[in-house]
Rosetta silent file (secondary structure, phi, psi, omega in degrees, C-alpha in Angstrom):
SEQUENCE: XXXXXXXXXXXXXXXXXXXXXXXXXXXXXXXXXXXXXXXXXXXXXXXXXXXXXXXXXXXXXXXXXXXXXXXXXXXXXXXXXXXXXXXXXXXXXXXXXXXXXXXXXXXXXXXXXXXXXXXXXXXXXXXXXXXXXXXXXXXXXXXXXXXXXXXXXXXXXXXXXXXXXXXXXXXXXXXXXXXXXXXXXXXXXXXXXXXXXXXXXXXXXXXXXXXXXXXXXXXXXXXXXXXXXXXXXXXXXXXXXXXXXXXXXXXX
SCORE:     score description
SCORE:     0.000 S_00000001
   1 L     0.000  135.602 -174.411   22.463    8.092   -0.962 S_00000001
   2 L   -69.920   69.262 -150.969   19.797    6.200    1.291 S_00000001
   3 L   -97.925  150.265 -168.921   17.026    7.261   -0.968 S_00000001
   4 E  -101.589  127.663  116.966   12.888    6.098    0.254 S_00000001
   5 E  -102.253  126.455  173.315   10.611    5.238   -2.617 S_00000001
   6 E   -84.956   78.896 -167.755    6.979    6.399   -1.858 S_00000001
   7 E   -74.005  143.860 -174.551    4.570    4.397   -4.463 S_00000001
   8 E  -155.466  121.568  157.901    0.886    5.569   -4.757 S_00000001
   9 L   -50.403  -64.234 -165.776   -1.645    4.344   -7.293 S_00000001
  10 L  -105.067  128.885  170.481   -3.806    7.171   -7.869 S_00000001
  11 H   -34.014  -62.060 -164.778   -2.661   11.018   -7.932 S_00000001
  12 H   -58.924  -25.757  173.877   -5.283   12.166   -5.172 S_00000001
  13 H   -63.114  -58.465 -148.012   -3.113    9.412   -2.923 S_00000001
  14 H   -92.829  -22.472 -168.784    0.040   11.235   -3.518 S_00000001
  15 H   -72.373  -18.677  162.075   -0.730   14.833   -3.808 S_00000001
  16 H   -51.910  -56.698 -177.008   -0.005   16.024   -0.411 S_00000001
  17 H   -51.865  -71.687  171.861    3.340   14.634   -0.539 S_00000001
  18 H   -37.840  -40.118 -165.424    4.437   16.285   -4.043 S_00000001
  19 H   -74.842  -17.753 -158.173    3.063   19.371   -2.808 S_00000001
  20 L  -103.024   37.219 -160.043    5.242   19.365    0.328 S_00000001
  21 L  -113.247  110.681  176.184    8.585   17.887   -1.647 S_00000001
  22 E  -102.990  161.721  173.019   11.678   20.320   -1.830 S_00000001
  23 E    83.986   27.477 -129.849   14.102   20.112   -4.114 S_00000001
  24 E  -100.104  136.812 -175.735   11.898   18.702   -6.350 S_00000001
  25 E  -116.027   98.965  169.394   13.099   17.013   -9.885 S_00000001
  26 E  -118.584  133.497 -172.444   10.966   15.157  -12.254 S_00000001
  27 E  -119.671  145.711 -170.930   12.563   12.664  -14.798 S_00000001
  28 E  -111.484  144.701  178.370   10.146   10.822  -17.015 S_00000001
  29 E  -174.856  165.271 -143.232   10.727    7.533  -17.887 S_00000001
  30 L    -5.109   76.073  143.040    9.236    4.106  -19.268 S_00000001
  31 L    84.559   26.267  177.383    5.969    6.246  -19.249 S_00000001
  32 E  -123.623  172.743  155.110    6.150    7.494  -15.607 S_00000001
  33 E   -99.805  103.182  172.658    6.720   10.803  -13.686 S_00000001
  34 E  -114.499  157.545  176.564    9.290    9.742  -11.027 S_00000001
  35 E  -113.181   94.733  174.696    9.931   12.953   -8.524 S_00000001
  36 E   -89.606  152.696 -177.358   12.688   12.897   -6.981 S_00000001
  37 E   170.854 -153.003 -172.475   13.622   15.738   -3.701 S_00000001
  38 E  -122.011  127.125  166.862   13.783   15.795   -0.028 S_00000001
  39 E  -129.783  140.112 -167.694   10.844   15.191    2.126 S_00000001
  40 L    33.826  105.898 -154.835   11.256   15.745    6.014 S_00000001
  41 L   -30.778   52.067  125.937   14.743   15.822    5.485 S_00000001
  42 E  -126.436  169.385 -147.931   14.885   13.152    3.642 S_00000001
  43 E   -75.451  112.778 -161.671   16.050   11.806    0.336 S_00000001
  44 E  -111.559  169.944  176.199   12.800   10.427   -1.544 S_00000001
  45 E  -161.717   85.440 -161.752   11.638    9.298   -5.095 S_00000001
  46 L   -79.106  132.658 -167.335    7.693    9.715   -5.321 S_00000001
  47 E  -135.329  144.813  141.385    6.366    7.749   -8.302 S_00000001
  48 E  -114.386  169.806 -170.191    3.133    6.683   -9.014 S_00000001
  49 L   -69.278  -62.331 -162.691    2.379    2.904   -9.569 S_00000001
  50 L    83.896  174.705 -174.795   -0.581    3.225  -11.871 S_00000001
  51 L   -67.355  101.102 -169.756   -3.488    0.983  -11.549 S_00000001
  52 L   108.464  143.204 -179.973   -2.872   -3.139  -11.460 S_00000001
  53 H   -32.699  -72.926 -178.895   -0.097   -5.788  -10.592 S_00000001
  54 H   -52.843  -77.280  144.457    1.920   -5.371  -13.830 S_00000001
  55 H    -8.493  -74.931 -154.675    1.910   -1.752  -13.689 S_00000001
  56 H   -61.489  -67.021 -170.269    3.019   -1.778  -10.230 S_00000001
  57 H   -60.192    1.484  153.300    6.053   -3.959  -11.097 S_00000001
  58 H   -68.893  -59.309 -150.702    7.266   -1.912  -13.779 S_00000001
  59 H   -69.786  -58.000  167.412    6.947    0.979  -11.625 S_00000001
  60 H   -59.542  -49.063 -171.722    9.293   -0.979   -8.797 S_00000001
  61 H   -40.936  -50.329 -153.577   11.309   -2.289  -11.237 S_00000001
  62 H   -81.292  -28.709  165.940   12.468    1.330  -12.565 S_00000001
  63 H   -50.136  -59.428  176.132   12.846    2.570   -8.958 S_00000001
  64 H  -123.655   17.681  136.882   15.439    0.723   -8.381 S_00000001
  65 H   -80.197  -32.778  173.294   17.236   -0.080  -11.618 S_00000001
  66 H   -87.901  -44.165  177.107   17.205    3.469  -12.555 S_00000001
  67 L  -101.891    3.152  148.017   17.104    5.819   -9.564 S_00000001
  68 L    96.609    0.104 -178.085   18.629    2.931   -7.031 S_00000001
  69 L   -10.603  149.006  159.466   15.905    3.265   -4.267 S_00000001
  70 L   -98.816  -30.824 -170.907   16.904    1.507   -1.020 S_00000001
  71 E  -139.354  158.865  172.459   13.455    0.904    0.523 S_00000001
  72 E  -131.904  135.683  151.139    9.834    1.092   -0.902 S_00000001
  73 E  -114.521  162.494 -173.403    6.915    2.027    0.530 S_00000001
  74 E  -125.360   87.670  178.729    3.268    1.954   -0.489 S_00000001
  75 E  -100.735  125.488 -167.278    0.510    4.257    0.357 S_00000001
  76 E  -162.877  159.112  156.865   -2.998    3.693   -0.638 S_00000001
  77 E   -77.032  162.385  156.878   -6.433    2.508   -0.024 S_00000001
  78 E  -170.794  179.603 -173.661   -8.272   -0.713   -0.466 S_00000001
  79 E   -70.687  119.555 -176.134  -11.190   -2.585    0.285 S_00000001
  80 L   -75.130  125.240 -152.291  -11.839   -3.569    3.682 S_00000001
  81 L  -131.725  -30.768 -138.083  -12.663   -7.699    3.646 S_00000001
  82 L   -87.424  158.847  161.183  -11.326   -8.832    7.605 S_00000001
  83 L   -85.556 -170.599 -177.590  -14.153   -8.353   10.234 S_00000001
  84 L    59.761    2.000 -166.229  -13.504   -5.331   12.844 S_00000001
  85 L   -92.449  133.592  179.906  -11.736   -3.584    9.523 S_00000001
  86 L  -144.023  170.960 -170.680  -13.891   -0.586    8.585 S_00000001
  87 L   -45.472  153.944  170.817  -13.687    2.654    6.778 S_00000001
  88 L    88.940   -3.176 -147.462  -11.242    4.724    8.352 S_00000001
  89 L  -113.721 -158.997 -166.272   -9.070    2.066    9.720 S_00000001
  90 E  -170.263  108.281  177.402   -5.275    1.530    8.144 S_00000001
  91 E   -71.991  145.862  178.847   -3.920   -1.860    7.121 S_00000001
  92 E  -120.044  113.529  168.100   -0.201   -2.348    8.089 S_00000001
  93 E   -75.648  134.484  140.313    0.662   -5.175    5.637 S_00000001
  94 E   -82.112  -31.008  157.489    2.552   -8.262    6.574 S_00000001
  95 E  -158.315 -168.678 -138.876    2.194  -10.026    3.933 S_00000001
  96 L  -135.545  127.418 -177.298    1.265  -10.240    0.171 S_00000001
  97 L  -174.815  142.385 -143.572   -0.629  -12.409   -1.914 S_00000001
  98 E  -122.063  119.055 -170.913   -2.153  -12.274   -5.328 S_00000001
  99 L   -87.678  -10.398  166.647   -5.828  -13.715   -5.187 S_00000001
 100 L   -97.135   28.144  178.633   -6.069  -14.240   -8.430 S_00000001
 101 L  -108.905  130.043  153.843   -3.584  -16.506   -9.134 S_00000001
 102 L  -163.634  122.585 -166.251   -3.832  -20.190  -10.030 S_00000001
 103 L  -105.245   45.904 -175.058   -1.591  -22.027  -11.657 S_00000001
 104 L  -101.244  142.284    4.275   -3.341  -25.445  -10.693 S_00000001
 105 L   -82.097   11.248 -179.957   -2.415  -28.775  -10.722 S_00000001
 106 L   -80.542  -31.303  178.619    0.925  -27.650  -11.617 S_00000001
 107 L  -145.961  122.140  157.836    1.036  -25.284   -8.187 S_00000001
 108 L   -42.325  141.220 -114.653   -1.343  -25.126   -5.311 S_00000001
 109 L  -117.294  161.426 -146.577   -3.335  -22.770   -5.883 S_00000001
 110 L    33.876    2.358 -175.225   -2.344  -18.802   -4.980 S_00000001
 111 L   -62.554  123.048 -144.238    1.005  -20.590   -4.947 S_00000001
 112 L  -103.494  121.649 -167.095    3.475  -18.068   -6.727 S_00000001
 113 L   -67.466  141.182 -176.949    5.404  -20.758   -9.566 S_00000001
 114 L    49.737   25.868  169.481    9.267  -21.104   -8.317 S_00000001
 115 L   -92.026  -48.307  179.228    8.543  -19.594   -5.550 S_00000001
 116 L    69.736   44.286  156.182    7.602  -22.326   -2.947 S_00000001
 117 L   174.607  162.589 -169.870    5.036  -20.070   -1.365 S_00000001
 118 L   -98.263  -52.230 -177.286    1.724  -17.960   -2.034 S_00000001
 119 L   -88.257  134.897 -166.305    2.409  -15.480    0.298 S_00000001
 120 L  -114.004  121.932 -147.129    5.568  -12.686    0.346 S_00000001
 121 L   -85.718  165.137  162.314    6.219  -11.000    3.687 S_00000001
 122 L   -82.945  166.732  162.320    6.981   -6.979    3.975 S_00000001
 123 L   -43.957  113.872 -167.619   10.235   -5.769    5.708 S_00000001
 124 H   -91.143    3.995  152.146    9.829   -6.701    9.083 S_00000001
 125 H   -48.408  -45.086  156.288   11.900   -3.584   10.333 S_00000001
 126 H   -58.722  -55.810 -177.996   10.291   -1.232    7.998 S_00000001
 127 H   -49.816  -41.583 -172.100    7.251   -2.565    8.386 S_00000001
 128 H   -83.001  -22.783 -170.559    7.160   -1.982   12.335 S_00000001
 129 H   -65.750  -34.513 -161.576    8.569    1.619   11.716 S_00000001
 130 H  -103.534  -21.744  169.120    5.218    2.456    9.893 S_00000001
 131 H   -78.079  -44.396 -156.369    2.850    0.833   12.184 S_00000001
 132 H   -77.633   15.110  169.342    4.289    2.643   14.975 S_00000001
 133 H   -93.793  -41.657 -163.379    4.019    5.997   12.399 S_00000001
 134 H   -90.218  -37.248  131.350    0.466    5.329   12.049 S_00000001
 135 H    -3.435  -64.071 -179.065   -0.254    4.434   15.522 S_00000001
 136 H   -76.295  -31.453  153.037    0.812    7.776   16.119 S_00000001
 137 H   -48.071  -56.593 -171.981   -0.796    9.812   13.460 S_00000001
 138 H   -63.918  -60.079  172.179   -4.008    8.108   14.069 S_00000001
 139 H   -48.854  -50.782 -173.542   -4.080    8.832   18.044 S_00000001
 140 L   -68.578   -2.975 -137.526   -2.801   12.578   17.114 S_00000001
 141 H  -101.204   11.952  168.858   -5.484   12.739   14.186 S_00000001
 142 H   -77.222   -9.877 -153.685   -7.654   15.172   16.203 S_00000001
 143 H  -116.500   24.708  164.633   -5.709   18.158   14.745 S_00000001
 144 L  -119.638  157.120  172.420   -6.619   16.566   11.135 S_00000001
 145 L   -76.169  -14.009  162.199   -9.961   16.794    9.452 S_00000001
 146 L   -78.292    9.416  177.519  -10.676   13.402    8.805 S_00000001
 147 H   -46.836  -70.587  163.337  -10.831   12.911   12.698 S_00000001
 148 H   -53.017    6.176  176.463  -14.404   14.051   13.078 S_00000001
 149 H  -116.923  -11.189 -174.579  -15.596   11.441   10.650 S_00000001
 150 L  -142.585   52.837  152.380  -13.486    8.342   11.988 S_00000001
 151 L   -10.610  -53.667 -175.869  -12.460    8.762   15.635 S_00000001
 152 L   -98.177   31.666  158.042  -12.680    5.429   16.300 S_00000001
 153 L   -71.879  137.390 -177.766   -9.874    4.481   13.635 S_00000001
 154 L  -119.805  132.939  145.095   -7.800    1.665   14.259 S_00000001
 155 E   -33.866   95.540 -161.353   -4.460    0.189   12.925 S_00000001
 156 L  -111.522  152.262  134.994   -4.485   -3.293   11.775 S_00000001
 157 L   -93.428   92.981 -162.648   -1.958   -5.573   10.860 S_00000001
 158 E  -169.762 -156.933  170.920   -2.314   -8.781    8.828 S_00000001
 159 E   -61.397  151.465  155.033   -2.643   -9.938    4.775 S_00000001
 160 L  -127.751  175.316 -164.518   -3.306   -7.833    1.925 S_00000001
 161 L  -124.848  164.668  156.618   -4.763   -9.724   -1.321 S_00000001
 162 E  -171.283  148.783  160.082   -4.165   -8.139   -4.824 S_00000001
 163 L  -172.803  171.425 -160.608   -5.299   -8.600   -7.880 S_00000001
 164 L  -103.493   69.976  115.136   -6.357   -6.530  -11.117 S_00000001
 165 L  -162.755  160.689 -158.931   -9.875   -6.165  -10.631 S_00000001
 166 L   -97.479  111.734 -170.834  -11.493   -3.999   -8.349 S_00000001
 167 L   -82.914  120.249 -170.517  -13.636   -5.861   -6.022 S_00000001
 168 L  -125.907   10.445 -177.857  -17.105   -4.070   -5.499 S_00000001
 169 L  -137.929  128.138  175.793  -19.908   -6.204   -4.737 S_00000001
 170 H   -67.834  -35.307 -174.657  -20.885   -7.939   -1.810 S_00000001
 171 H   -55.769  -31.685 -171.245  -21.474  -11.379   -2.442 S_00000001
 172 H   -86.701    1.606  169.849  -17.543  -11.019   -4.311 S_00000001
 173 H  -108.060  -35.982  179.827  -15.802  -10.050   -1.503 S_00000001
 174 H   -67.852  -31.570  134.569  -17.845  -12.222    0.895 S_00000001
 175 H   -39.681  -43.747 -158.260  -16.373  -15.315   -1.470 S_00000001
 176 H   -81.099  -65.972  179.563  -13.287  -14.019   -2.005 S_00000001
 177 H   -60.199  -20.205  167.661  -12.887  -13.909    1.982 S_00000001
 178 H  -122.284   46.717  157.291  -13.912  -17.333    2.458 S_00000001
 179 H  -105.742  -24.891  169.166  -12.067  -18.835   -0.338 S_00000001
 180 H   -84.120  -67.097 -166.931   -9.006  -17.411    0.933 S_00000001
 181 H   -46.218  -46.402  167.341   -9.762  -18.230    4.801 S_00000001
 182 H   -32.667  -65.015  169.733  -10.472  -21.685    3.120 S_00000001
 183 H   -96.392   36.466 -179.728   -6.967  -22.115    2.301 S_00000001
 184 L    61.276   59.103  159.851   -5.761  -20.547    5.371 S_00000001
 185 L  -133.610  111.265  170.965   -5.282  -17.074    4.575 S_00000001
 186 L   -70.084   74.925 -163.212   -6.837  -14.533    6.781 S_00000001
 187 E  -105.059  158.689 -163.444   -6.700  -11.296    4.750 S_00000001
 188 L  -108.304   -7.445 -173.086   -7.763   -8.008    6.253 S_00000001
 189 L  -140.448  178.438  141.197   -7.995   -5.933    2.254 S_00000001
 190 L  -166.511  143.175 -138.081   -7.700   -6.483   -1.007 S_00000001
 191 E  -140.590 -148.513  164.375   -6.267   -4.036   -3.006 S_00000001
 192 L  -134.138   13.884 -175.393   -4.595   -3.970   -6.737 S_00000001
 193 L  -154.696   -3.674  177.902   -0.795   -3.499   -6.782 S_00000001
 194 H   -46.014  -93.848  173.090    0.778   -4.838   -2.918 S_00000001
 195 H   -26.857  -44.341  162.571    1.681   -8.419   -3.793 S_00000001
 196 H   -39.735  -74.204 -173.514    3.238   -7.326   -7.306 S_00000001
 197 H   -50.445  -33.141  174.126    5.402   -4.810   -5.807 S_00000001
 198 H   -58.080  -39.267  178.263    6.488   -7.363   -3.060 S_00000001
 199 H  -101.620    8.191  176.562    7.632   -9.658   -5.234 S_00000001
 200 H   -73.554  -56.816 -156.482    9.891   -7.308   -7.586 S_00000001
 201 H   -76.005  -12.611  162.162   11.428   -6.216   -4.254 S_00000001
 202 H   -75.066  -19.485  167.281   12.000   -9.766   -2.964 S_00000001
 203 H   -58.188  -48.033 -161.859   13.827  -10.164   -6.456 S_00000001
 204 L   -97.738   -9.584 -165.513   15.893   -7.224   -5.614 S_00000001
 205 L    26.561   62.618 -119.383   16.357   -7.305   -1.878 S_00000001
 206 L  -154.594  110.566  163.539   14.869   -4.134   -1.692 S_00000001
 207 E   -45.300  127.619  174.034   13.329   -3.598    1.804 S_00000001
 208 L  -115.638  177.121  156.394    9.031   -3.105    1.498 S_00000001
 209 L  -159.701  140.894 -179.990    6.366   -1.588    3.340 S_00000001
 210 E  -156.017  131.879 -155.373    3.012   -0.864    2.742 S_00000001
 211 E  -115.570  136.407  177.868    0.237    1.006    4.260 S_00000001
 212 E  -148.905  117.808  165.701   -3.417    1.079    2.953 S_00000001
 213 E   -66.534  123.442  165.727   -6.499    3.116    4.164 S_00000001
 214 E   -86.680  142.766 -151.537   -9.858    1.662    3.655 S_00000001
 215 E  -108.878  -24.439 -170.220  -11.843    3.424    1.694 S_00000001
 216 E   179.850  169.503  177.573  -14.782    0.731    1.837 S_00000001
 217 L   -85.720    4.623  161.608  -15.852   -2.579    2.513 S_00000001
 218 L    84.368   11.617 -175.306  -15.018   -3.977   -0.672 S_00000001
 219 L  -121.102 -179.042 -175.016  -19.261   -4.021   -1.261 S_00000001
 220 L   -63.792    2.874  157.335  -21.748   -2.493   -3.703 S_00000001
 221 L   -48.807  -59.665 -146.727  -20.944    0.702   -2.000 S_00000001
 222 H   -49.631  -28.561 -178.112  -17.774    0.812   -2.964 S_00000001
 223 H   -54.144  -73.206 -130.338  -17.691    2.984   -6.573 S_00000001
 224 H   -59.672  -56.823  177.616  -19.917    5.522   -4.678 S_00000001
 225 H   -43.224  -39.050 -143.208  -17.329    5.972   -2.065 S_00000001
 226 L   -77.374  -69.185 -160.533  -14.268    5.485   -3.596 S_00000001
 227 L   -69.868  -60.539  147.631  -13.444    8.751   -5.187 S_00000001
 228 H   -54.232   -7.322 -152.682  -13.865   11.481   -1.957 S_00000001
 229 H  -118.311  -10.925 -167.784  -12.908    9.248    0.490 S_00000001
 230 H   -84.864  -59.783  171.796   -9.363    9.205   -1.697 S_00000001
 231 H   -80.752   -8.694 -177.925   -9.192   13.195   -1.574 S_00000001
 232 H  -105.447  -26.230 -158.417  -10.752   14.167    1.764 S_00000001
 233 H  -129.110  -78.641  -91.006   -9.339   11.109    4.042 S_00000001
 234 H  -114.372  -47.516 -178.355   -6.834    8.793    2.261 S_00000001
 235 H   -79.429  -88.209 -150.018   -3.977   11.763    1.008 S_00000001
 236 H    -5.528  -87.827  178.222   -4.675   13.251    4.782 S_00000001
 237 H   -29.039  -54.648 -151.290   -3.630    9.909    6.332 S_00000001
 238 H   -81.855  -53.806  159.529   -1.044    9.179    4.131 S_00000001
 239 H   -15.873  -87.068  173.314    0.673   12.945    4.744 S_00000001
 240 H   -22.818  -48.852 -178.537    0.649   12.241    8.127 S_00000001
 241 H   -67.122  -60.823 -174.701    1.589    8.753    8.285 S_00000001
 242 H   -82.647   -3.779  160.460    4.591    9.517    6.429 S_00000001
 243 H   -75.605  -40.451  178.974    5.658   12.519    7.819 S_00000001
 244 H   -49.685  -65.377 -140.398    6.001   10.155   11.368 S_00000001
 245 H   -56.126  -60.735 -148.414    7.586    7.404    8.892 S_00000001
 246 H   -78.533  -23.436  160.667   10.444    9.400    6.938 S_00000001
 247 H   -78.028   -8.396  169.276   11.333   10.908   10.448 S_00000001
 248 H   -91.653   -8.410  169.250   11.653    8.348   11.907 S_00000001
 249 H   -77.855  -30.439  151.781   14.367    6.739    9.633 S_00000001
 250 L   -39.415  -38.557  145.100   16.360    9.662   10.845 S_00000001
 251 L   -43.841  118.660  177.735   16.451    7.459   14.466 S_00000001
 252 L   -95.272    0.000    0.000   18.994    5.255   14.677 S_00000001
């Protein structure tokens, strides 16, 4: 069976989906809820992640040694850090990269150890399947209610960042972007579980994808925002998105 895992941090990310999930099964395991059922006729396994890098990779891991996943995808917010990215917009990741890593002078620095590289690319097959789902959601997104508050939402493509703490002030994301741009990385987020998940599935040759609404700018804003912007905009989008996505894996 081709089966999609759909990864979410946070419930309020996810809850649209579970509600619309037939066939629906939940087996508990190393301290998760995985769901397994059919969404848009196809075969899925909705889990969440929980919050932070390790977390996440447990959470991959058990996808697909225990229920066998084929592909993963990841829908979520994060903090918008790129210029032109602003609330409302939708990161298409390309690649992955954990900002808080440094294993230096043994490995340049964000450099992943025995790895040979900092950064870990998404699927680029998958990956295009899901911009062009969100491309289309977002242009179609008058008949949704977060429309009237972000019109002007746009799709982006580029880096995501991760790391386990949740950046929330401006002066730390205004470092954090030009300490990465410093060492040539141009990231458009920065989130807490992308990069993790990336590299379980590069372990595994596991196809990735990962989609992230911004929720904020990654500034002292960001608490206040954070929490509605999850349940009124961020499960919308992510419905949407992935109702294009899982039908479109039906297309050959």
């Amino acid at each position: 069976m081709n089966r999609t895992a759909i990864l979410s941090a946070l419930p309020d990310e996810q809850q649209g989906l579970l509600e619309l999930l037939q066939q629906a099964q939940k087996t508990s395991h190393a301290g998760r809820d995985f769901w397994q059922g059919v969404l848009h006729g196809q075969p899925v396994v909705l889990a969440l992640s929980k919050i932070g890098k390790v977390a996440a990779a447990t959470t991959a891991t058990a996808l697909i040694e225990r229920f066998g996943v084929q592909r993963m995808v990841f829908t979520g917010v994060a903090g918008g850090l790129g210029a032109g990215v602003r609330v409302g917009d939708v990161v298409i990741a390309t690649d992955f990269l954990q900002h808080d890593l440094d294993v230096s002078p043994l490995f340049p620095r964000y450099e992943v150890p025995f790895y040979g590289k900092a950064c870990f690319g998404s699927d680029t097959a998958l990956t295009a399947r899901l911009h062009a789902a969100a491309c289309d959601a977002l242009a179609a997104a008058e008949t949704h209610r977060p429309a009237r508050q972000f019109a002007d939402a746009r799709v982006h493509s580029g880096l995501l960042a991760s790391g386990d703490r949740f950046v929330s002030g401006a002066a730390e994301s205004s470092s954090l972007r030009a300490t990465l741009a410093g060492a040539g990385h141009e990231v458009l987020a920065v989130e807490m579980e992308g990069a993790a998940v990336a590299q379980v599935c590069l372990d595994y040759g596991v196809p990735f994808a990962a989609m992230r609404t911004i929720s904020d700018r990654a500034d002292d804003s960001a608490h206040v925002d954070f929490s509605s912007f999850v349940e009124q905009v961020a499960s919308q989008y992510a419905r949407a998105i992935m109702e294009r996505f899982l039908l479109s894996l039906s297309i050959k």
